[in-house]
C-alpha positions, 0 to 999 in steps of 0.5 A, spaced: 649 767 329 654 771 334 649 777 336 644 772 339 648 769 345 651 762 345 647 760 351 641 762 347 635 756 347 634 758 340 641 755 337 639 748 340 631 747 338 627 748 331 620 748 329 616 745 334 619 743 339 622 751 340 615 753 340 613 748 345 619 751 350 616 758 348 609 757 350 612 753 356 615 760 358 610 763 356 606 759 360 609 758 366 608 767 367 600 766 365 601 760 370 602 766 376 597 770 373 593 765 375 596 763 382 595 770 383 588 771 382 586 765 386 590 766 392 587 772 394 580 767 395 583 763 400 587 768 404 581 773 405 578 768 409 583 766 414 581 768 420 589 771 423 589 775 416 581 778 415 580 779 423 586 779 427 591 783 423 587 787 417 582 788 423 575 788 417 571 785 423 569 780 419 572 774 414 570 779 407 574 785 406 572 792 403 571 791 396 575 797 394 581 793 397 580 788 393 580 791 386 586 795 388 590 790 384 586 792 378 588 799 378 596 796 379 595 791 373 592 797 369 598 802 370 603 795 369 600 793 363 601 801 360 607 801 363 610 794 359 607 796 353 610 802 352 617 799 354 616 793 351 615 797 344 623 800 345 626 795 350 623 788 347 618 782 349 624 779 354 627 784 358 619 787 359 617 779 362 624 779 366 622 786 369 614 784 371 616 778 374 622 781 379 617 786 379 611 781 381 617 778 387 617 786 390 610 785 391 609 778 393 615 779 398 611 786 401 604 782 401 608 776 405 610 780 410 604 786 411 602 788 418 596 792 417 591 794 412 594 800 408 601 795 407 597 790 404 593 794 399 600 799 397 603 791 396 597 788 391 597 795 387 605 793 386 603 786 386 598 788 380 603 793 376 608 787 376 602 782 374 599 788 369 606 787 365 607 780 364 599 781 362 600 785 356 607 783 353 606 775 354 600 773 350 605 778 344 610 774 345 607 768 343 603 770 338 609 773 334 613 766 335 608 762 333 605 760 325 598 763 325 596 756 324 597 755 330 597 761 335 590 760 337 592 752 340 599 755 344 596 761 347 590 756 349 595 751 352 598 757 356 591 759 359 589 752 361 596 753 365 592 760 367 587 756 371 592 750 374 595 756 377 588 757 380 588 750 381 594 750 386 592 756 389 585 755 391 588 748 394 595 750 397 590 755 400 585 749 403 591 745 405 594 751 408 586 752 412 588 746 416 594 749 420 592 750 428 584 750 426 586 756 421 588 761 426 596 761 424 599 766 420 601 761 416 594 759 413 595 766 409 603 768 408 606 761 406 600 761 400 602 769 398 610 767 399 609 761 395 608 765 388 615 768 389 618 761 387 616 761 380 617 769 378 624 767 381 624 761 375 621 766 369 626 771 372 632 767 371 630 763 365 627 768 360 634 770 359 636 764 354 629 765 350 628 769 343 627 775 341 620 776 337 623 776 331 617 781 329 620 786 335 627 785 332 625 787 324 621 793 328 628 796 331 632 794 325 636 788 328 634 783 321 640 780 322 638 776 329 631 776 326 632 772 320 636 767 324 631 767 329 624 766 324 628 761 320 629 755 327 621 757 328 620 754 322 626 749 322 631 749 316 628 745 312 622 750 311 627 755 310 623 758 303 616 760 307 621 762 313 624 767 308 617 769 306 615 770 312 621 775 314 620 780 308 612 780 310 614 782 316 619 787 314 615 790 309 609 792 313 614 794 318 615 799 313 609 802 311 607 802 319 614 806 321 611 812 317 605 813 322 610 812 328 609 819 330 602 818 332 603 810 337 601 815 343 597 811 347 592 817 347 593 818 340 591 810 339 584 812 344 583 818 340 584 816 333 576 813 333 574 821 334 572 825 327 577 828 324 575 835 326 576 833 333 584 831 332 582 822 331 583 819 324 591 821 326 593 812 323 588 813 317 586 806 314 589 803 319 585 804 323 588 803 330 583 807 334 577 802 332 582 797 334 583 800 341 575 801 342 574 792 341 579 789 345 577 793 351 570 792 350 571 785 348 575 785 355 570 788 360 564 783 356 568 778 358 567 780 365 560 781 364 559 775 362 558 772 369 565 769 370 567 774 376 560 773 380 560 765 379 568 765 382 567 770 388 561 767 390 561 760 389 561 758 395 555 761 397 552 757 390 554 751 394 552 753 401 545 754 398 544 748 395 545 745 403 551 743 403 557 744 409 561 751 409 566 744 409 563 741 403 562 747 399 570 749 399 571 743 397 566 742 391 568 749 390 576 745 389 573 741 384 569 746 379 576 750 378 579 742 377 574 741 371 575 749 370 582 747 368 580 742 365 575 745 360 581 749 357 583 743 353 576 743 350 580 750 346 587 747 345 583 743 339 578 747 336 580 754 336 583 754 331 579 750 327 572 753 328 576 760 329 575 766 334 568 768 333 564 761 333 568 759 339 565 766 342 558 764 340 557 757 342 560 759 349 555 764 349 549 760 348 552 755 354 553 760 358 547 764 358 543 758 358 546 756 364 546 763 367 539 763 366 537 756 370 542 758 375 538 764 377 532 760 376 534 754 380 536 759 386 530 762 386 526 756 387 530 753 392 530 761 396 522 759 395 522 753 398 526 754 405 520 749 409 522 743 405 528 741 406 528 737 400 526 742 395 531 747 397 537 742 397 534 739 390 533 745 387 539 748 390 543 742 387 541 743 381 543 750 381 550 748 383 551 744 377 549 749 373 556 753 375 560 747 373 557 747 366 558 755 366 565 754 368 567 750 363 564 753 358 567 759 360 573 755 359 573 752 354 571 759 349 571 766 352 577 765 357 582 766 352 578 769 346 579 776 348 587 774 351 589 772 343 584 777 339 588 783 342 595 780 341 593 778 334 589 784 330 594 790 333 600 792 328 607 792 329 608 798 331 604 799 336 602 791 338 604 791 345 601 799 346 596 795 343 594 790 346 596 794 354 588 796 351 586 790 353 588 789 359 586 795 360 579 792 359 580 787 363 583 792 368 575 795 368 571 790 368 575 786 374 574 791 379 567 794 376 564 787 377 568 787 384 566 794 386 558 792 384 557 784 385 556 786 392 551 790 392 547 787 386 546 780 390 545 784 396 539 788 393 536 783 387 540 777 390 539 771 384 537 776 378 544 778 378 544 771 374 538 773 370 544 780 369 549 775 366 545 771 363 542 778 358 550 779 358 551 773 354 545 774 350 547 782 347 554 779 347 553 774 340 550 780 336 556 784 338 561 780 336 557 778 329 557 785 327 563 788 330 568 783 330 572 781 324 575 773 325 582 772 326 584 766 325 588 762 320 590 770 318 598 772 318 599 777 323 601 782 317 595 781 314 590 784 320 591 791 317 588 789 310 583 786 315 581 793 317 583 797 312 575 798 311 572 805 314 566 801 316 565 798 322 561 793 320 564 786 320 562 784 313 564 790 310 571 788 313 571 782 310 568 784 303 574 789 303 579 784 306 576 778 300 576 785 294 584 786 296 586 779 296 583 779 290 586 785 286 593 783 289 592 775 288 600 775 291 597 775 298 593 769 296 597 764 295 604 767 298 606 762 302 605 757 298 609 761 293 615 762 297 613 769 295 612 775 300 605 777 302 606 784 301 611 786 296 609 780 291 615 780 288 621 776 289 625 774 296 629 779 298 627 784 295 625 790 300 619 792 298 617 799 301 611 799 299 604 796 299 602 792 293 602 794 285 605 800 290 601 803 294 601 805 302 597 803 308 599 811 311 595 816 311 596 822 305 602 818 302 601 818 294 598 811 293 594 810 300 587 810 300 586 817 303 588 820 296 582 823 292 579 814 293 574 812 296 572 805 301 573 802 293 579 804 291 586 799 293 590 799 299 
């Protein structure tokens, strides 16, 4: 394949250990967006950086300079998926990670407040675009068999990152008694070194073929789907390929609409401009992955992170102590991501999602009530440290089972569910939700456990409660489901999960192609044979707003897609 370079990774690797390099990239970026996040943990409260050079006062920062990074991610991951829908996946990674070493180079050398918060806004634009366009790249390399498992390994990277910066980060605190700029400018300088690596490795990987067949390079497309998934299986590779392309098509005819405010607008009435992408139904799309996202914040996880240390300090242990029972929590943090590696795909996104509920607002509920009891027992040294104790290992089972199901869910959905045209916009929408519910938990944890202390727990707990009834009506599941299919999975003009998927099963059923497709070697949207180029949807009909043969045409919810 001469238009793919000759130093191209994909012209040595097939099938599965192609896609392991791909996820080992992929993962290496999610690795810095962790180290990001946890490195600020251990920075805030070296005594050079918080007192002596940023001048708080005290060793906790202003919440609003805190979340002056999500506001960066925000416009990054806006930016990046809109350049990543024109320049392609690699070069927008190649770009967030030269970005990201700008902002870790200005966070290294800051000198007073106003410079480190201009440098975390950079930092953040820099992480907000490998955010965004990432999980895309995986999940359109990957088999829809297995997209949930690589994207759940890429994650467990996501939390070593925490690991080492949290460690680095103690280790550091030691340099003469934590008074030496080093103690906070070694740990912020050392995330230069992996954005150096992906930066100059990115360039050897592949395209996602589904962002090739979009701007019309099918050629390099078809090549590069086919050593994914190896030679040998060449026929359900070539199936593959016309799905891609026939769905590209009927997608291209709305493509004067993808705006990122015609995507948000599309879930207003008609009369108010919304309904512009018709069955496709994008606006809805935009609406649940940035809820998805701010519940995923809500949940409990940010309050848990930020102030375990506190959690450990009232269950009666040492400042000392506390940070290294702290350490060990993100170790089986880290840990519990393994748990999603070998069941997210098997019992699919919506029961990981409710299980994890359940583990987690139960261990909320007795986290609050344990602090409350040790906070009423200040006079007996045993009680308080017993019950204290108690709440403490509740944060560890919170943890863990927030890494074993909610961690990545609401990363994987976005990537999977939007369609080509505007998957990487797409998915820009869920970092945004990401973005809000990060720095709207940051801006108000401090003055919820100032004002209702331990019933900010109970607040979480609730959360957890109201998130389960949410996800059951209103999220329509994705796994084992081709990326291609998703705009038959919310083809429906109703909001409600089960009316989703009775339109889902009734297509399926009347275009019985779609059903045993990849079985057949056939494409799953032409019905015909290989290599013809289908234009259309199936028995001829279009997906596009008040073409002949879309649903808008003088049909109803009843009629075919």
């Amino acid at each position: 394949m001469d238009l793919i370079s000759k130093h191209n990774i994909v012209h040595r690797l097939e099938k599965r250990k192609l896609l392991i390099a791909v996820n080992c990239v992929a993962a290496l970026a999610i690795f810095f967006f962790g180290y990001d996040q946890g490195m600020m943990g251990s920075v805030n409260v070296s005594i050079d950086y918080g007192v002596y050079r940023m001048k708080y006062g005290s060793l906790d920062p202003e919440a609003k300079q805190v979340s002056v990074y999500y506001l960066g991610t925000l416009v990054g991951c806006m930016v990046g998926g809109w350049i990543g829908e024109k320049v392609g996946r690699i070069k927008v990674m190649a770009l967030g990670s030269i970005w990201g070493v700008v902002g870790a180079s200005l966070q290294t050398s800051a000198m007073n407040p106003s410079w480190m918060i201009c440098a975390r806004l950079i930092n953040g634009i820099g992480t907000g675009m490998l955010n965004v366009i990432v999980p895309v790249w995986a999940t359109e390399t990957a088999s829809h068999t297995s997209r949930g498992q690589f994207v759940a390994i890429e994650f467990t990277l996501n939390i070593f990152g925490v690991v080492v910066a949290y460690w680095l980060g103690f280790g550091c605190s030691f340099v003469d008694n934590g008074f030496s700029p080093f103690v906070w400018r070694f740990p912020i300088a050392f995330q230069i070194i992996p954005l150096i690596f992906l930066f100059i490795i990115v360039w050897f990987f592949p395209e996602s073929p589904r962002w090739l067949v979009k701007v019309g390079r099918e050629a390099e497309a078809r090549y590069i789907l086919g050593r994914l998934r190896g030679e040998d299986e060449y026929g359900l590779a070539e199936a593959e390929f016309q799905d891609i392309r026939n769905v590209a098509e009927l997608e291209k005819k709305s493509g004067k609409l993808n705006s990122y405010f015609h995507m948000f607008w599309d879930v207003m009435p008609k009369k108010l401009g919304g309904g512009t992408s018709g069955k496709l139904h994008i606006g809805r799309r935009v609406q649940l992955v940035i809820w998805l996202q701010i519940l995923q914040e809500w949940i409990g996880i940010a309050g848990v992170t930020i102030y375990a240390n506190d959690i450990f300090n009232q269950a009666g242990y040492s400042v000392f102590k506390s940070r290294w029972i702290a350490g060990i929590n993100d170790i089986s943090y880290m840990l519990s991501t393994l748990i999603a590696v070998f069941t997210l795909d098997r019992l699919g996104r919506r029961v990981t999602l409710y299980w994890g509920c359940i583990v987690m607002g139960i261990s909320m509920f007795l986290a609050g009530g344990f602090s409350r009891l040790s906070q009423n027992n200040q006079n007996d040294n045993y009680l308080k440290g017993a019950y204290g104790a108690a709440g403490a290992a509740f944060t560890f089972v919170f943890t863990a089972g927030f890494g074993a199901t909610w961690l990545t869910v609401p990363w994987l959905y976005p990537a999977e569910i939007f369609p080509l045209q505007v998957r990487a916009k797409g998915n820009a929408w869920g970092v945004v939700g990401w973005s809000i519910g990060n720095g709207w938990t940051v801006l108000l944890l401090p003055t919820m456990f100032k004002n209702i202390s331990e019933k900010t727990f109970y607040v979480f707990g609730a959360c957890n409660a109201i998130s389960i009834p949410i996800v059951w009506a209103l999220y329509p599941e994705s796994n084992q489901r081709t990326l291609e299919e998703m705009d038959l999975l919310f083809a429906s003009d109703s909001w409600w999960n089960w009316d989703a998927e009775k339109t889902f099963a009734r297509l399926k059923e009347e275009n019985p192609d779609l059903v045993q497709a990849a079985k057949r070697h056939q494409s799953v949207v032409g019905g015909g044979e290989l290599g013809i180029p289908v234009r259309k949807g199936s028995r001829g009909m279009s997906l596009v707003p008040g073409e002949k043969g879309s649903p808008e045409e003088g049909s109803d919810e009843n009629e075919k897609v």
